[in-house]
C-alpha positions in Angstrom: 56.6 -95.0 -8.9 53.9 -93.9 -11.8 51.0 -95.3 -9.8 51.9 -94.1 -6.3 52.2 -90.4 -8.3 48.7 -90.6 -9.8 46.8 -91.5 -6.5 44.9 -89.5 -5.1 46.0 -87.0 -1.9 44.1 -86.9 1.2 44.6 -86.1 4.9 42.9 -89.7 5.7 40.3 -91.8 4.7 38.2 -92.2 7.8 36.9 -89.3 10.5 39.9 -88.7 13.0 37.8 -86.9 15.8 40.6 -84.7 16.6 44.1 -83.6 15.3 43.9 -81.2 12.4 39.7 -81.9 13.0 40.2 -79.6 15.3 41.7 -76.8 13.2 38.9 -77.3 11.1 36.0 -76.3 13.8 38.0 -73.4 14.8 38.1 -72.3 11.2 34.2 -73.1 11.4 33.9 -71.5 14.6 35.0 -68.4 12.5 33.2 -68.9 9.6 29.8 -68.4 11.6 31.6 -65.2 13.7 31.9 -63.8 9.9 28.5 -64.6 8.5 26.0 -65.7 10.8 26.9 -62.9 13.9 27.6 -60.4 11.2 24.3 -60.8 9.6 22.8 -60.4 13.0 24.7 -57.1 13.6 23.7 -55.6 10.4 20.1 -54.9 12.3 22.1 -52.4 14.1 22.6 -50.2 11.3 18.6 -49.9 10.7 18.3 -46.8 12.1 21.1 -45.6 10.4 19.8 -46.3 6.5 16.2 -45.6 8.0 17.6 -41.9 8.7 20.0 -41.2 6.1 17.8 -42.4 3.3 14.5 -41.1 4.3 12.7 -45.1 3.8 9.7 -46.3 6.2 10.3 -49.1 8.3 8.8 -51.8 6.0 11.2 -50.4 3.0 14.6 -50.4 5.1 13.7 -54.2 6.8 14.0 -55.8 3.7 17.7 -55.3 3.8 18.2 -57.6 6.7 15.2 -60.0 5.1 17.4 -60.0 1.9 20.5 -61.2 3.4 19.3 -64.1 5.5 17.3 -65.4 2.4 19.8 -64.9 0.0 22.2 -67.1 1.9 19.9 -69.8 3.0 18.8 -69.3 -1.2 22.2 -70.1 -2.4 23.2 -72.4 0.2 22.9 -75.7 -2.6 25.2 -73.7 -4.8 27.8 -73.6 -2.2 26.8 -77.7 -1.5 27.8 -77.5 -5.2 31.0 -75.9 -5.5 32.5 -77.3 -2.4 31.1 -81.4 -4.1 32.7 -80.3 -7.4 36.2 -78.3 -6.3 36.5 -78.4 -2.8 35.1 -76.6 0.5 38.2 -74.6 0.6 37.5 -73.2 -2.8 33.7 -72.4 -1.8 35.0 -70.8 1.5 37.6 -68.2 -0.5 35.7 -67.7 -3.1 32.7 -66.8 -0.6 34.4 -64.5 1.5 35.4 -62.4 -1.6 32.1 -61.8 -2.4 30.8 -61.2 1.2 33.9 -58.6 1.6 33.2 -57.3 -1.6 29.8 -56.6 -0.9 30.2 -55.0 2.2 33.0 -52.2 0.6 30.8 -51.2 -2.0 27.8 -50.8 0.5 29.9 -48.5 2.2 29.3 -46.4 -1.2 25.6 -47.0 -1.6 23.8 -43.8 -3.1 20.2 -45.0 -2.8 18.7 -47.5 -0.1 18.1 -50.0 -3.6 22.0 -49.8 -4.1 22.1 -51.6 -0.4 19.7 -53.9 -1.5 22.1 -55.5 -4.3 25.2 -54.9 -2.2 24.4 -56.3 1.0 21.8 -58.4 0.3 22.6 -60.2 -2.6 26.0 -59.8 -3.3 26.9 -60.1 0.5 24.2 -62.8 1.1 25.7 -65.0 -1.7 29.3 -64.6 -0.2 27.6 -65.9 3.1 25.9 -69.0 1.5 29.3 -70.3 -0.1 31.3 -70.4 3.0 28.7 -71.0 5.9 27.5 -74.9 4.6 30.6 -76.4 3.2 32.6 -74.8 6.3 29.8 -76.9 8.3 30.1 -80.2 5.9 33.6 -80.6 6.8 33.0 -80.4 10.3 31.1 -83.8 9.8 33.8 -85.2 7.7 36.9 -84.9 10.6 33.9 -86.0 13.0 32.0 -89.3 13.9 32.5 -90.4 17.6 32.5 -86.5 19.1 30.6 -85.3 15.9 27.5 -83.5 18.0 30.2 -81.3 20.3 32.1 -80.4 17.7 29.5 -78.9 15.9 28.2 -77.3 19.0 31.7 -75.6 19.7 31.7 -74.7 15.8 28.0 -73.3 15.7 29.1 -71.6 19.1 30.6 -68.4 17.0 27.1 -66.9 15.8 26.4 -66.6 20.1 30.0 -65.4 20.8 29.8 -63.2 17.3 26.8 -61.8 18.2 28.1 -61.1 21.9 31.2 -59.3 20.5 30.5 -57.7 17.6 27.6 -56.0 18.4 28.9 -53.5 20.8 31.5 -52.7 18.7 29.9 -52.3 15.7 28.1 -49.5 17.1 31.4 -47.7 18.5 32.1 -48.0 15.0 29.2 -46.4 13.5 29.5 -43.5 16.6 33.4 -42.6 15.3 33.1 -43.6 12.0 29.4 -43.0 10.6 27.9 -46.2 9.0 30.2 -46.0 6.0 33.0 -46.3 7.7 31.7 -49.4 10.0 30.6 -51.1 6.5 33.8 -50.7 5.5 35.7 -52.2 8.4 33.3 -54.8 8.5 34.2 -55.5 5.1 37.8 -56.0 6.3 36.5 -58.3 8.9 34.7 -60.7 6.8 37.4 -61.4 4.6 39.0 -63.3 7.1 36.8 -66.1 5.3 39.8 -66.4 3.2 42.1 -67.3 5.9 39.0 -70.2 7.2 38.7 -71.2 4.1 42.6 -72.1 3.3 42.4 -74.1 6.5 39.4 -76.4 5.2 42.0 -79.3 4.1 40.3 -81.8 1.8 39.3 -85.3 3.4 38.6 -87.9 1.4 36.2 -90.5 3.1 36.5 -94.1 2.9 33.4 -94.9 0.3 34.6 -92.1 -1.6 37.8 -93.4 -2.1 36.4 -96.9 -3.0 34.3 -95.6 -5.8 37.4 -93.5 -6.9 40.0 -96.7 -7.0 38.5 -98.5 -10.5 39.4 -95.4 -12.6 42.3 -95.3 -11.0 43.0 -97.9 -11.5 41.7 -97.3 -15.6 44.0 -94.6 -16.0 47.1 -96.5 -14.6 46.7 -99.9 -17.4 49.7 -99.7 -20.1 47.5 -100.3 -23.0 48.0 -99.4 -26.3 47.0 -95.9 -27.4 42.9 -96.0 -27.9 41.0 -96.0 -31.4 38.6 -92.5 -32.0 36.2 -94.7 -31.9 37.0 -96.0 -28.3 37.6 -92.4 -27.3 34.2 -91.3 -28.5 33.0 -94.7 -26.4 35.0 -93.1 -23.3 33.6 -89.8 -23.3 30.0 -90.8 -23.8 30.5 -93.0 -20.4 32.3 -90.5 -18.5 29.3 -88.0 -19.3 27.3 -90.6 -18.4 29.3 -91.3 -15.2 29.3 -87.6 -14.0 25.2 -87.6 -14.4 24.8 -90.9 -12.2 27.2 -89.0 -9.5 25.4 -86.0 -9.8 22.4 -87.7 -9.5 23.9 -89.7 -6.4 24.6 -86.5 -4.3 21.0 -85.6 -4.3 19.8 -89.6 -4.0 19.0 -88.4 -0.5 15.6 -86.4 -1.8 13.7 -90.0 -2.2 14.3 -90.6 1.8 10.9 -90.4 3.2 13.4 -89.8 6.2 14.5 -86.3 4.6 11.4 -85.6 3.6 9.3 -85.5 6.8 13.0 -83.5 7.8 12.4 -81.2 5.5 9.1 -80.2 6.4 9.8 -79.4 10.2 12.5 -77.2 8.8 10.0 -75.3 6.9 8.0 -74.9 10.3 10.9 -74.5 12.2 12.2 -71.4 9.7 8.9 -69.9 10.3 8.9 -69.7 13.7 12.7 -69.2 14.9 13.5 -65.4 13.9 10.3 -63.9 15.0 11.4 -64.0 18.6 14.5 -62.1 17.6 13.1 -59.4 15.5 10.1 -58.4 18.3 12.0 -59.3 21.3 13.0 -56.1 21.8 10.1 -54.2 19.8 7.5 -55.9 22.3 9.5 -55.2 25.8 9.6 -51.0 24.8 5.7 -51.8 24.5 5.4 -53.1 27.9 7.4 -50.2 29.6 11.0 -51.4 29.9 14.0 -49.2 29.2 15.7 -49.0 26.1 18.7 -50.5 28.1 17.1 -53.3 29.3 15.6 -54.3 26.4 18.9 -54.4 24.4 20.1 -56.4 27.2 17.5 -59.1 26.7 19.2 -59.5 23.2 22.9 -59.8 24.8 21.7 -62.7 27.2 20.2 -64.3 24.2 23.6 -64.4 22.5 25.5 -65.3 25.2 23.6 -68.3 26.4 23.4 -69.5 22.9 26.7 -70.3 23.3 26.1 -72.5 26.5 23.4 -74.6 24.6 25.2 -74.8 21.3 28.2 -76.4 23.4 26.4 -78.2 26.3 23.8 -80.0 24.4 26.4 -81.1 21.5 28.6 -82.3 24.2 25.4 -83.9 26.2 24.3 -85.5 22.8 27.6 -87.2 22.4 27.2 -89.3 25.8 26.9 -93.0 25.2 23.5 -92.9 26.9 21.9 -90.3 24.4 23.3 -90.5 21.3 20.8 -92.9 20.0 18.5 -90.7 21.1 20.1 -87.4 19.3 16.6 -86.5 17.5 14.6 -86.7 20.6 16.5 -84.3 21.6 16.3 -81.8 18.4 12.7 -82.0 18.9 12.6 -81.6 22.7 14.5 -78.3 21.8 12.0 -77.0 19.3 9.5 -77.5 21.2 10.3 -75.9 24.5 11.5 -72.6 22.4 7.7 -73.0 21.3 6.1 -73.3 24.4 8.3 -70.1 25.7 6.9 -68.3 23.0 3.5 -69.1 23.8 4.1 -68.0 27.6 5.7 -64.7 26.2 2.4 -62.2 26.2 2.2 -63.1 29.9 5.9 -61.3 30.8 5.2 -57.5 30.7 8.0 -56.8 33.1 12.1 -56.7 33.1 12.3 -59.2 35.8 10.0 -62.0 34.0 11.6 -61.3 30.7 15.2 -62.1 31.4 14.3 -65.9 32.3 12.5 -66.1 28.6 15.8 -64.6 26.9 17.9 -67.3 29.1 15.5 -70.1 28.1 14.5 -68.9 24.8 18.6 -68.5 24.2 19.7 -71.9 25.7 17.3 -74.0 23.2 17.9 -71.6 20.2 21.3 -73.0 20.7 20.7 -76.3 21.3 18.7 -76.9 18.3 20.9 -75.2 16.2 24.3 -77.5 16.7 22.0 -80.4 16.6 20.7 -79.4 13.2 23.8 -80.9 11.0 23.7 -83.8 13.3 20.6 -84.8 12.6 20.9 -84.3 9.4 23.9 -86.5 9.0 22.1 -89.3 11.0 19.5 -89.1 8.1 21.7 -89.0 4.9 25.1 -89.9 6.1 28.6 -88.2 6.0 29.1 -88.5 2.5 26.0 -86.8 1.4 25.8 -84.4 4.6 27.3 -81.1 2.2 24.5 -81.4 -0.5 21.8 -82.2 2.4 23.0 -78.9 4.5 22.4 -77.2 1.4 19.0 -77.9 0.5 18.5 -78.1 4.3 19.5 -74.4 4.8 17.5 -73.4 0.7 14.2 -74.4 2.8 14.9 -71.8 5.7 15.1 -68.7 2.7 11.3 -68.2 2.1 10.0 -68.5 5.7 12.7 -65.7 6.4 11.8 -63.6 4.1 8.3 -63.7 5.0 7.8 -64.5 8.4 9.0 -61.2 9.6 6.7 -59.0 7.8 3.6 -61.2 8.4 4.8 -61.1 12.1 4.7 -57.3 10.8 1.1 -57.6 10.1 -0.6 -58.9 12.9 0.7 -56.4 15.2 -0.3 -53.1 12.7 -3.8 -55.5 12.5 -4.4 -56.6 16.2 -2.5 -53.8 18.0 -0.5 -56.4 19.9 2.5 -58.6 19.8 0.0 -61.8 20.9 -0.7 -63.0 17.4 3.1 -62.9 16.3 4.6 -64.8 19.5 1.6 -67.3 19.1 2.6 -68.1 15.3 6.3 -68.1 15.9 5.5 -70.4 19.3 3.1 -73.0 17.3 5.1 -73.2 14.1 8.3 -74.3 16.3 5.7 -77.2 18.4 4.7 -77.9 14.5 8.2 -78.5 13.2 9.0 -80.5 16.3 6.0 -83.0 16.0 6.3 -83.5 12.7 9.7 -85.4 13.6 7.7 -88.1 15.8 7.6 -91.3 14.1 10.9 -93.0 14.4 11.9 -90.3 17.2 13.3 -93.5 19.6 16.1 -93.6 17.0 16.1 -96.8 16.3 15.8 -95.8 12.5 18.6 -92.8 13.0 21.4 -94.4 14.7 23.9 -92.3 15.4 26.6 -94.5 14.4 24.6 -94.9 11.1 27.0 -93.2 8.1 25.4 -95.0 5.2 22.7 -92.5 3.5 21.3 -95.7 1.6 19.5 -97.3 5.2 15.6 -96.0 6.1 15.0 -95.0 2.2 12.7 -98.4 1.0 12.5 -96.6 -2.1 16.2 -97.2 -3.2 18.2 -100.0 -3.7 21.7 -100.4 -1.9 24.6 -100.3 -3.9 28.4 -101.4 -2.9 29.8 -98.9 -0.5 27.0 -98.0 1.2 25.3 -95.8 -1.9 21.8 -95.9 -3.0 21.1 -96.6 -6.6 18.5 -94.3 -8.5 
């Protein structure tokens, strides 16, 4: 009766691909309505700060630049609390801050005051729910794991969709403050995701977890200081190795070449959407129409975040899941190469509908490729260093975009960088693109890394 009390709880020990796995992308789902759509709407309130506080254009983007690089920043920390406590701790914990944030930036004095309250204090909130949310996706998932990440990465499209029309009714009845402060309200709904997140505990994990168990359960006699001393130094000793472990995943050449297309694909990806509409009033359309373009980006979003997870999850293509993720990237490049040839309404809508169906498409495949490369266990710590590498490029890429228009008077240069830096990040994926070295039924993060040795349980030893 002792023993059966000291065992560890857990929903179950291997992916269920449905039941409460399902609960879990709808809390997701919601997750990326509360951080990723939000921080999308939050470019609506640039003319608002730009008038109220009196800043230049440069001065009052860095708000927006600040959130999106703060959260892809601190994603590793939430990889960290949601490895040491648990997702659902990261997730609450995350959308106090965001909330938090977001009240006290309805008070801001002074656009600096926004700086610190929506983009660091509201941009840390966001990077403590947004990857261990996604990390438990991949732990309820293995058979249907590409769709359901399509359906959960779905809610920045529909998010964006939603929120942005109302969010400026908001700001008409209630002035800016007042929308902050609603918004606020919204976001702390990551509570209510996060207390959903139940804990998982996956087979290998449970393995390595049984010997101490096991330990702790012997009827010995009471131990010596000596011994105790002895115990302490190995469980220090222990808790390096696993820390250690989580981030074994940095040696995979694998990962590595990963993590360079992510760096080129960071670069290029939120160029489009910050002089989409910027370069359409250039070339004569309405106001209307231009904002339009951006609606029919976020709507079809949706249709490739769900059609190309559930496409990718066919017998016939699963091996070939990275193929795909390139194929993505590299026809969002090539549409933003053709892009200074659309000066018209007409030829414009067919970019937003391609540009948004591969935007999506890329974006549920991102944690599945991932997880191909580094495996389940290891998928939180991998999203989180994953997402770190996206924070510079976005901080920078928009004002160097910035820059090339003031310095060529045109929008050429910028949709030529943003197009060849997504064909960049998507060739730089070639060798072993066939996936014969990324199976998708692959869940051990030890195979294609020659530089480690394989350990019991499908771990690679340092």
């Amino acid at each position: 009766m002792s023993q059966e009390k000291r065992k560890p709880r857990a929903v179950d020990v291997l992916p269920s691909d449905g039941g409460w796995g399902w609960v879990i992308v709808a809390g997701c789902f919601m997750v990326t309505i509360c951080t990723r759509a939000v921080t999308r709407c939050i470019s609506i309130f640039f003319v608002e700060f730009q008038m109220h506080f009196g800043h230049d254009y440069s001065g009052t983007a860095w708000i927006h630049s600040l959130v999106d690089c703060t959260t892809m920043l601190c994603a590793p920390l939430g990889s960290f609390i949601g490895n040491r406590f648990s997702c659902r701790v990261a997730v609450i914990l995350g959308g106090l801050l965001a909330s938090t944030g977001l009240v006290l930036s309805s008070l801001a004095t002074s656009l600096e005051f926004l700086y610190l309250s929506l983009g660091v204090l509201t941009g840390v909130g966001f990077a403590l729910s947004y990857t261990p949310a996604i990390s438990m996706v991949g732990a309820y998932f293995s058979e249907r794991k590409a769709l359901a990440f399509g359906i959960a990465m779905s809610g920045s499209g529909i998010g964006t969709f939603i929120l942005a029309p109302v969010v400026q009714l908001l700001i008409d009845y209630y002035s800016w403050r007042g929308a902050l402060l609603i918004l606020g309200g919204f976001v702390s709904n990551l509570c209510v995701c996060g207390a959903l997140l139940r804990p998982i505990v996956l087979k290998e994990d449970e393995d390595e977890a049984c010997p101490l168990a096991r330990d702790s359960e012997c009827g010995f006699k009471a131990p010596t200081e000596k011994e105790v001393l002895q115990t302490k130094m190995d469980s220090e000793l222990l808790f390096l190795l696993i820390s250690l472990q989580e981030y074994s995943f940095l040696l995979m050449p694998d990962f590595l070449v990963l993590a360079g297309s992510f760096l080129f694909l960071a670069n290029g990806c939120s160029l489009p959407f910050v002089y989409l509409v910027p370069y359409a009033l250039d070339v004569g359309v309405s106001h209307h129409q231009a904002a339009f373009l951006m609606s029919i980006l976020g709507i079809v979003d949706i249709i490739g975040n769900i059609t190309f997870g559930w496409l990718t999850d066919r017998r016939w293509l699963k091996r070939h899941r990275k193929l795909c993720y390139m194929f993505a990237l590299g026809m969002e490049g090539l549409c933003c190469l053709f892009i200074p040839l659309l000066r018209t309404f007409a030829l414009l809508v067919p970019f937003s509908v391609l540009y948004g169906y591969f935007d999506g498409a890329y974006v549920a495949l991102i944690p599945v490729v991932t997880s191909d490369v580094v495996g389940t266990s290891q998928l939180s710590s991998a999203l989180g260093v994953a997402y770190f590498l996206h924070a510079i490029p976005y901080l920078l890429s928009p004002p160097i975009g910035g820059w090339l228009v003031d310095t060529t008077g045109s929008y050429t240069a910028t949709f030529f960088l943003s197009g060849f830096s997504l064909i960049a990040s998507s060739l730089l994926l070639f060798r072993g693109a066939d996936g014969v070295r990324l199976s998708a039924t692959r869940d051990s993060p030890c195979q294609g890394a020659p530089a480690t040795q394989a350990a019991p349980h499908g771990r690679p030893l340092l």
